[in-house]
C-alpha angles and dihedrals in degrees: 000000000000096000085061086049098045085042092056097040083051087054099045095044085050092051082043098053083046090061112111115201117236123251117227088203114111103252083237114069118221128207098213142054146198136210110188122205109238134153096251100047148310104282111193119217117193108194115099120120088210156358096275102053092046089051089039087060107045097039109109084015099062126235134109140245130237142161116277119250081206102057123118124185112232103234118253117260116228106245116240128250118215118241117259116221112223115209123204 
């Protein structure tokens, strides 16, 4: 009776180790961020691709606009040459 118990906690704490915890980072990374200005708070949005949306939104409502501290550049790919054909 104890070795099918054992057997079953060993198993539980291994599928819990596996467990990875959830980011609630959007898996796409914006340069720029707003703070509105709202009676309950100042909410923060970053999602903007650049200065100008992100000025273009909160403009008439209130806020401002600043770079993201999440934000991670996708590196550069190298571009591909195209494969030269030797004749011979």
């Amino acid at each position: 009776m104890r070795l099918p118990i054992l057997s079953l906690f060993v198993i539980a704490a291994a599928l819990v180790g596996e467990i990875q915890t959830a980011s609630a980072q959007s898996p796409t990374s914006y340069p720029w961020c707003a703070r509105y200005y709202v009676r309950d708070g100042s909410p923060t949005g970053c999602y903007f691709t650049s200065y100008e949306t992100c000025r273009a939104t909160v403009s008439g409502i209130g806020g401002l606009c600043f770079q993201s501290p999440y934000y991670h550049a996708t590196p550069a790919k190298a571009a591909v040459q195209p494969r030269r054909h030797l004749r011979g």
